[in-house]
C-alpha positions in Angstrom: 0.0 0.0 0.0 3.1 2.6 -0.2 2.5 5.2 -2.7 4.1 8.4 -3.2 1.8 11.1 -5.4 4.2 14.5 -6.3 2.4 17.4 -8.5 4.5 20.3 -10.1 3.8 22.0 -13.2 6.3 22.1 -16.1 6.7 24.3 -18.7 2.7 25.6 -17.3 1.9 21.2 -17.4 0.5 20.3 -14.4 2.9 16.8 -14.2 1.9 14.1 -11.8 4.2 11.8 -10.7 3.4 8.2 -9.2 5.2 6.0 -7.7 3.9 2.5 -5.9 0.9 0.0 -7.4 -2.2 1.0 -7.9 -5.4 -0.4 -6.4 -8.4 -0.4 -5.3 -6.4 0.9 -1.9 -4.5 3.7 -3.2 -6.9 5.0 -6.1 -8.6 6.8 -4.4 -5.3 9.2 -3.4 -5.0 8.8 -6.8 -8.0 10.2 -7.9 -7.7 13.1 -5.3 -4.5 14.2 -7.0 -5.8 14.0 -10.5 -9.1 16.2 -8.9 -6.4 19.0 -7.4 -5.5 20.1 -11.0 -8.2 18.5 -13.3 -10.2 21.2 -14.1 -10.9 23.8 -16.8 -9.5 22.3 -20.0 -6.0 21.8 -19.1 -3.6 19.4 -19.7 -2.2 17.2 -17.4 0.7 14.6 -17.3 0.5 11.4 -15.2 3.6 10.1 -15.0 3.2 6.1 -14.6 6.8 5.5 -14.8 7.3 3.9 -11.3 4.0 1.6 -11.2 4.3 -1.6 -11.7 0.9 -2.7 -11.1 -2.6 -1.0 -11.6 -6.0 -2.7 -11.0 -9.7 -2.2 -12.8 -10.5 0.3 -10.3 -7.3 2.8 -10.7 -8.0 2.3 -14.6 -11.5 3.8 -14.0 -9.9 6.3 -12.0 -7.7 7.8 -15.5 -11.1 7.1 -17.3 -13.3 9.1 -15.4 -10.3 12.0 -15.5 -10.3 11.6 -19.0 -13.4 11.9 -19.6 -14.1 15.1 -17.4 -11.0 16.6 -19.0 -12.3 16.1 -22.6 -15.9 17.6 -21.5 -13.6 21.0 -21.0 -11.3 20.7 -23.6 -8.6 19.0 -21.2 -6.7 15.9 -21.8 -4.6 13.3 -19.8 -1.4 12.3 -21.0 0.3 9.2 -19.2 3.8 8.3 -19.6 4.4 4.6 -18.9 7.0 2.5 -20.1 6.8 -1.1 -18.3 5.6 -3.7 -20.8 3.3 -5.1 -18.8 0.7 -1.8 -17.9 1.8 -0.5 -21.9 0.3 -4.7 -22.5 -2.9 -4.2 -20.2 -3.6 -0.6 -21.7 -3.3 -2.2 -25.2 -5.2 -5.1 -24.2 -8.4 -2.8 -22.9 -8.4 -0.5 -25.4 -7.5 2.1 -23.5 -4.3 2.9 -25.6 -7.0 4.2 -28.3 -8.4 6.6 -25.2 -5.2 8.2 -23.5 -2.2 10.0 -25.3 0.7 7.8 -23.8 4.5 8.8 -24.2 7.3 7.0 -22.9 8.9 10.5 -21.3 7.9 13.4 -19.6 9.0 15.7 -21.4 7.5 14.2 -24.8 4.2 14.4 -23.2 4.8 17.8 -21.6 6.1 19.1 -25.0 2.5 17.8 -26.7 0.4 19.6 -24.1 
């Protein structure tokens, strides 16, 4: 259950950065951190990086983000390079949904 959550903006991207799994114990931090900056169109960065492991109920977590950012004219970016989460977003479908870059500053440069 260890997860650390840091927000700072880059280059005016509000970047989160993750780091522990991701379950239906620490979503809803998760989501709470997402809520502090999702609002009013703007961009944000999730930086998946350090997770290793993220259940239904986080993924409905970015989902429901998404979705509220896209209402606005927002987006959520996630960078995530692990084969197995870039294997579970292909496998759900949810590559097709979320921008995902293997680098921050790829994703933070498309924002």
């Amino acid at each position: 259950m260890n997860l650390s959550i840091k927000t700072e903006m880059r280059e005016g991207t509000p970047v989160i950065e993750v780091d522990g799994d991701l379950d239906v114990y620490t979503a809803p931090r998760l989501q709470e951190a997402l809520d502090s900056v999702a609002t009013g169109g703007v961009r944000v960065v999730l930086d998946l990086t350090a997770v290793h492991f993220i259940d239904s109920t986080a993924l409905g977590v970015l989902v429901s983000t998404q979705q509220r950012l896209r209402a606005d004219d927002g987006e959520l970016s996630l960078v995530l390079d692990d084969p197995y989460l870039l294997k579970i977003f292909h496998i759900t479908g949810f590559d097709g949904i979320f921008s995902i870059y293997s680098q921050v500053a790829e994703a933070v440069s498309r924002s």
